[in-house]
C-alpha positions in Angstrom: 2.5 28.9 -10.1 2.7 29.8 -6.5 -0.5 29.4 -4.4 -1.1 32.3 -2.8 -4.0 33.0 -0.1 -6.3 36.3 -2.0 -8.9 38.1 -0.1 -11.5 36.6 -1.7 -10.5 32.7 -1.0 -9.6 34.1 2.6 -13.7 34.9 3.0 -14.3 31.8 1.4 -12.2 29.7 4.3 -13.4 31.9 7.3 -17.1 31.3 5.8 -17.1 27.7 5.9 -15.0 27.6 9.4 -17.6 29.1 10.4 -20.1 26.7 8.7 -18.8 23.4 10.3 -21.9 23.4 12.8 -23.0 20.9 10.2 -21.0 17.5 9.1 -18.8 16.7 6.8 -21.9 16.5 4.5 -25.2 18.0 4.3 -27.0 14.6 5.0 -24.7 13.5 8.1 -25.6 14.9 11.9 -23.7 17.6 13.9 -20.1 16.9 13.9 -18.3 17.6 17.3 -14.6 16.3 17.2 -12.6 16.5 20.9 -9.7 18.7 21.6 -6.4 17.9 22.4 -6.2 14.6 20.2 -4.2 13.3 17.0 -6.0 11.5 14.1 -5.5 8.8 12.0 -7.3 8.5 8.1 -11.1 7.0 8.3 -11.0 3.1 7.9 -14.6 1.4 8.1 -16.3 4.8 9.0 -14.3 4.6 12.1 -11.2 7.1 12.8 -8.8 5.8 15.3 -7.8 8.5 17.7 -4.5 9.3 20.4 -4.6 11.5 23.5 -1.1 11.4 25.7 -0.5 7.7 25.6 -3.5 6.1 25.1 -5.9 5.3 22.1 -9.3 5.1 21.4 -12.1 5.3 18.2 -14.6 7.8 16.6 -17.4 7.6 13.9 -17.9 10.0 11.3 -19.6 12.4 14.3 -16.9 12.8 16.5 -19.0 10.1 18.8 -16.8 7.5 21.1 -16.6 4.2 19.4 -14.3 3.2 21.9 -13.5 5.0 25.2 -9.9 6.6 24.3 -8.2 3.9 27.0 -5.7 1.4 25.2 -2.5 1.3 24.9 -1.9 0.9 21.0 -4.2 0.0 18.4 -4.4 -0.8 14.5 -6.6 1.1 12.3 -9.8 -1.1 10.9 -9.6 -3.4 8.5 -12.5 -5.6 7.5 -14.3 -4.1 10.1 -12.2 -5.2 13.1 -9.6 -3.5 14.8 -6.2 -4.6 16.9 -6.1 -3.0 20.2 -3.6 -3.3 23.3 -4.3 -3.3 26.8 -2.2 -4.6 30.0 0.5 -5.6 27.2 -1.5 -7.6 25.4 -3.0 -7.5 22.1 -7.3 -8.5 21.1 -9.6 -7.4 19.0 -12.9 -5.2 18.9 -15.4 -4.8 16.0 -16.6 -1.4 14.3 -18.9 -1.0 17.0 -16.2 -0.9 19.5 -17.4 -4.1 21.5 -14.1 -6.2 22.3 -14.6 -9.5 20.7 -11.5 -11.5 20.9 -9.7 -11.4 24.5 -6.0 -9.2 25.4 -4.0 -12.6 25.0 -1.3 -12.0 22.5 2.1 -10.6 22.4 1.5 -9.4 18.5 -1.0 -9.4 16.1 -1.4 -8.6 12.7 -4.7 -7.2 10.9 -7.3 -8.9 9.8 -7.3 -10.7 5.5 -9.9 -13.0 4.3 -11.5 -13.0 7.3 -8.4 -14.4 9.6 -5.6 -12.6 11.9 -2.5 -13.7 12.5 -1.3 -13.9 16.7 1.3 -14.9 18.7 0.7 -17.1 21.5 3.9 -16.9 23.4 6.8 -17.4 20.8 4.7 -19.2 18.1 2.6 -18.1 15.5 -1.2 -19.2 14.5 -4.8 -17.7 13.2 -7.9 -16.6 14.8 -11.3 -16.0 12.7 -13.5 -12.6 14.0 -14.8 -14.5 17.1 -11.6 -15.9 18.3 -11.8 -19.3 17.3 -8.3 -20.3 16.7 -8.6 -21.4 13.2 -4.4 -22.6 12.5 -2.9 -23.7 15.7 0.2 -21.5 16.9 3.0 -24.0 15.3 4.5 -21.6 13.4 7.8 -18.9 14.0 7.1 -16.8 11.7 3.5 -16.4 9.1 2.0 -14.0 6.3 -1.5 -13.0 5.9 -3.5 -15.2 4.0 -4.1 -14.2 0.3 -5.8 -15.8 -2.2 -6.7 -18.4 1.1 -3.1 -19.3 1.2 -0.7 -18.1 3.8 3.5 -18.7 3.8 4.3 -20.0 7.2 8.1 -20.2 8.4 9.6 -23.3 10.5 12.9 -23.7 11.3 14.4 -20.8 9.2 12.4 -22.3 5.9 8.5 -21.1 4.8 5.9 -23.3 3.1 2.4 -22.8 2.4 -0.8 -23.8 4.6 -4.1 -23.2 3.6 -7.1 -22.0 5.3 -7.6 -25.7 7.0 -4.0 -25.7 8.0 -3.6 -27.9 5.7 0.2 -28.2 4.7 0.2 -27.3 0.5 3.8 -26.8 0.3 6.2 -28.3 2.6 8.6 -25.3 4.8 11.8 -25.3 1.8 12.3 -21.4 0.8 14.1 -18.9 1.8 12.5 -15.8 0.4 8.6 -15.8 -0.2 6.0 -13.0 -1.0 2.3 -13.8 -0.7 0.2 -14.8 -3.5 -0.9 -12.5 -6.1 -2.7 -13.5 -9.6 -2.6 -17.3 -8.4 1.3 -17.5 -8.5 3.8 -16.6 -5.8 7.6 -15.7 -5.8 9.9 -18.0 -4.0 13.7 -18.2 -3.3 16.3 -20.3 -2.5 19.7 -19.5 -2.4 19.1 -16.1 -4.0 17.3 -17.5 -7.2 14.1 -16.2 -7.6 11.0 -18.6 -9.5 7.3 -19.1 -8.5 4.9 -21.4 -7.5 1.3 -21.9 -8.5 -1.5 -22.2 -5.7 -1.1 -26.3 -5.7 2.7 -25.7 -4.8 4.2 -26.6 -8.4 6.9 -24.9 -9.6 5.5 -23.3 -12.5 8.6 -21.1 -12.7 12.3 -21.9 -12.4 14.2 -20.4 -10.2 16.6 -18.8 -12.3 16.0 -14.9 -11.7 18.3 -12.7 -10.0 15.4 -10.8 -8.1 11.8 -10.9 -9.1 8.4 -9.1 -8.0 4.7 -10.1 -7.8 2.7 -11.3 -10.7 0.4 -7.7 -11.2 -1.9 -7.2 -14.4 -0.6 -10.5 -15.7 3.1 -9.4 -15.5 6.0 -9.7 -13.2 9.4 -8.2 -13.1 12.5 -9.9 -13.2 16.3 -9.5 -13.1 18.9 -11.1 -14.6 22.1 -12.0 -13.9 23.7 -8.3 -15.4 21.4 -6.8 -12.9 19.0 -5.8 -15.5 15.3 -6.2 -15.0 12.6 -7.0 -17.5 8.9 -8.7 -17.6 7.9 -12.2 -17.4 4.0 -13.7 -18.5 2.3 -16.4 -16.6 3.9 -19.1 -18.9 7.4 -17.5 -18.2 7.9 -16.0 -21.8 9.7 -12.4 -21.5 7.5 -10.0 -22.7 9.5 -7.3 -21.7 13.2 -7.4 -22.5 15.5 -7.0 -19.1 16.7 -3.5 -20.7 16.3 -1.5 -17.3 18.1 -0.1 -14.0 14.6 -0.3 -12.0 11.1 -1.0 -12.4 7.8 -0.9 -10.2 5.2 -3.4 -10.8 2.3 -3.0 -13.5 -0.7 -0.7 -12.8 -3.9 0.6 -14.9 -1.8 -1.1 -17.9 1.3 0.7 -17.7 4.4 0.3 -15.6 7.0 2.9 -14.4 10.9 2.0 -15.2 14.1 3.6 -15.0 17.2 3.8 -16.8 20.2 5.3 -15.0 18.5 9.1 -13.9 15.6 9.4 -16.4 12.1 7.8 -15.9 9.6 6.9 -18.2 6.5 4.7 -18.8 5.9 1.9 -20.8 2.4 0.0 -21.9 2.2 -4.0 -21.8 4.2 -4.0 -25.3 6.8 -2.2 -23.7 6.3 0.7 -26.0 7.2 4.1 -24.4 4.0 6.3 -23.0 6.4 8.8 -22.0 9.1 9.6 -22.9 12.5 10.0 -21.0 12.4 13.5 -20.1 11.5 13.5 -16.1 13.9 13.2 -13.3 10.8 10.9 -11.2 7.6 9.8 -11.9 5.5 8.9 -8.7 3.5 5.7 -11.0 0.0 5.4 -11.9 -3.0 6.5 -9.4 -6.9 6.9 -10.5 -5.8 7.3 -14.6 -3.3 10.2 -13.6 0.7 10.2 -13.4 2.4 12.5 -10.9 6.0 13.5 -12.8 9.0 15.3 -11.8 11.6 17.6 -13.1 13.4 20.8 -12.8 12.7 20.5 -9.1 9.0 21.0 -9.4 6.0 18.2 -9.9 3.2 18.1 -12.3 0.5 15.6 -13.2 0.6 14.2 -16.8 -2.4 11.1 -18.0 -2.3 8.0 -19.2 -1.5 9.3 -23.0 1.1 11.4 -22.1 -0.7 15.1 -22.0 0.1 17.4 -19.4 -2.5 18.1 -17.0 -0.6 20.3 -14.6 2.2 22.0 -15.3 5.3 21.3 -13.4 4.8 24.1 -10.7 4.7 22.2 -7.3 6.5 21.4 -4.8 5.2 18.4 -4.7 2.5 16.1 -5.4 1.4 12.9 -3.9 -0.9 10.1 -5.9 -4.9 10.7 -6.7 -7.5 9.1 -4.0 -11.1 9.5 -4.2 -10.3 12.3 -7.1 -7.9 14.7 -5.7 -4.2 15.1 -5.3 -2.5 15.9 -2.5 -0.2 19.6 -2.9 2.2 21.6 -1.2 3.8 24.9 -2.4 5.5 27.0 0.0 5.2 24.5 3.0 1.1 25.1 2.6 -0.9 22.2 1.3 -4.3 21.6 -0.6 -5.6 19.7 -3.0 -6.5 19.3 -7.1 -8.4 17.4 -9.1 -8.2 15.7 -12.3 -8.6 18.7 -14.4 -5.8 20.4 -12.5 -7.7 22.8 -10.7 -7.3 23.5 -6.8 -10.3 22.6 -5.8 -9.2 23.0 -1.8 -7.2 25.9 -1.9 -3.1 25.4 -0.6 -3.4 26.9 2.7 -2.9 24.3 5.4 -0.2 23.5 7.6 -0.7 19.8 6.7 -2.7 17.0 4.9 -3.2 13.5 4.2 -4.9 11.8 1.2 -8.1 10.9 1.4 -9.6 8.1 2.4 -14.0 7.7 2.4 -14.0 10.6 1.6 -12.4 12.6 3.9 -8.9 13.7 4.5 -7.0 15.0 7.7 -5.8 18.4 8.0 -4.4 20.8 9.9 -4.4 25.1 10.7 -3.0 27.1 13.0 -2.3 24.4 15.3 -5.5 22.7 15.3 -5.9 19.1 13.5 -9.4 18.2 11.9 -11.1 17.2 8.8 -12.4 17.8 5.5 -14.4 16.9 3.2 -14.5 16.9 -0.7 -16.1 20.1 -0.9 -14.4 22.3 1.0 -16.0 21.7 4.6 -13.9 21.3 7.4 -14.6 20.4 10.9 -11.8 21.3 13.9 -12.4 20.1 17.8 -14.4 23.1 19.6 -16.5 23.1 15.9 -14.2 25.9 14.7 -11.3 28.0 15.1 -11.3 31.0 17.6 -12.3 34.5 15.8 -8.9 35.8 16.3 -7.3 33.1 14.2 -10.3 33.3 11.7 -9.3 37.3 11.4 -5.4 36.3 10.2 -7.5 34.3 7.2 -9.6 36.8 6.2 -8.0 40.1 6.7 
């Protein structure tokens, strides 16, 4: 079904465009968002914000976190944020007060409480005050997960811990970090994994393999099929398919030749092969694809939405993302459109609040319906093309 704009949801709009005097909620202050600048998604309660060439931070309000003056910055993550001035990278904190000094040439963002910088042409970590925590020895590193990090010397990675101390000497040639205690290794394009002491807990006799998710990793063999592997390396899941993404909410999305389907930890079908694509598992729901439109089916198979849109992208904080006729909105897990499909664009969201945009101006809203543009709303004349 095609989303059309009726009278009636036309009033609706203009009424709360002109209701965004208030925040995005009823309990948050007076909301006043600049003009003239491009969002990003709200990380920390923080949105980070561009004007020409320069970048700076908001709070839920629309008030400066941090002046809009950098160069280049990374959204927050645990609270801290990578921002770039004179060419060189440092840190502030959610309050926008610059903690750790411009000194690198890259950076990356924040895990476990440590960031990863480059000190001229080598590699180390910093915790939130600066203290250099691993000293810069390293060409290449990865973020630290599960207090282990894969560090690369001489065109080889091993693993360091949190102390720098060396748990695996630099021997591989392909790493991902750690997931579920184990991480995948290569050498010579065979795949195996290690445990977090640095034992080889897994061969490496895989063609290609993924990270260990839900108990469960993915593997390929040497007819380039892939299957599913256990902690103790049995093969729960026969190496039957053309492609597979890792296990999520208990089910796992895999593909033979041009048909999807879905199996469960047993590797029994959920759904069948009958869809041309299906997106994977978000929030209990599964986005599907066929006959050139998208619907939303759950975890037992049922149809939620019919296949009617042009497309759908995965469930965050309850709704779905939709477009139809190049306008987007949003449903929820019953399938209705809760935000009707009238803007020019939108994002998913993210603390509840997603970024859209109308008639040229970018904003926000919120889970009911409220948006917020800069000025506080659109002019009257654009209002009068919504509701006429």
């Amino acid at each position: 079904m095609r989303t059309n704009i009726t009278k009636g949801k036309g009033l609706i709009l203009g009424l709360s465009l002109l209701a965004v005097q208030t925040a995005f909620a009823q309990t948050t202050p007076k909301t006043q968002l600049p003009a003239d600048v491009n969002f990003t998604d709200y990380q920390s309660g923080v949105v980070r914000v561009e004007k020409g060439e320069k970048v700076g931070f908001l709070d839920k309000q629309g008030k400066p976190v941090a002046d809009i003056k950098y160069e280049s910055a990374y959204d927050m993550t645990e609270d801290m944020a990578a921002i770039r001035k004179d060419g060189k990278w440092g840190f502030m904190n959610k309050t926008g007060k610059e903690v750790i000094p411009f000194e690198y040439e890259e950076v990356q963002n924040f895990s476990q409480s440590l960031a990863a910088v480059k000190l001229g042409d080598k590699w180390g970590f910093v915790d939130k005050k600066g203290k250099v925590k691993v000293p810069f020895d390293y060409d290449k590193v990865l973020n630290f997960k599960e207090n282990l990090a894969f560090v690369k010397q001489e065109g080889k990675w091993g693993v360091i811990d949190t102390k720098n101390h060396t748990i695996v000497k630099p021997q591989f040639d392909k790493v991902e970090s750690f997931s579920e205690g184990l991480a995948m290794v290569a050498v010579a394009g065979k795949y195996g994994f290690i445990d977090a002491k640095g034992n080889q807990v897994i061969p490496m006799v895989h063609k290609g393999a993924k990270s260990f998710m839900e108990g469960r990793a993915a593997v390929k063999n040497d007819a380039k099929k892939w299957g599913f592997i256990d902690a103790n390396n049995n093969q729960v899941i026969p190496a039957l398919y053309d492609e597979v993404d890792n296990y999520a909410e208990g089910l796992a999305v895999v593909r033979n030749k041009d048909k999807w389907k879905v199996i469960d930890k047993t590797g029994s079908d959920l759904v069948a092969s009958t869809y041309d694509f299906i997106q994977g598992v978000s929030e209990g729901m599964i986005i599907v694809f066929a006959n050139k439109k998208f619907g939303v089916i759950d975890k037992t198979g049922k149809e939620i939405v019919p296949l009617k849109y042009d497309n759908l992208w995965g469930y965050s904080d309850g709704y779905a993302r939709a477009i139809n006729n190049g306008k987007y909105g949003y449903i929820d897990k019953n399938g209705q459109e809760v935000i009707p499909l009238i803007y020019d664009d939108a994002y998913n969201f993210s603390e509840g609040l997603a970024r859209i945009s109308l008639f040229g101006k970018s904003g926000f809203i919120n889970k009911n319906g409220r948006e917020v543009f800069p000025d506080n709303q659109l002019s009257k004349s654009v209002l009068s093309s919504v509701t006429d």
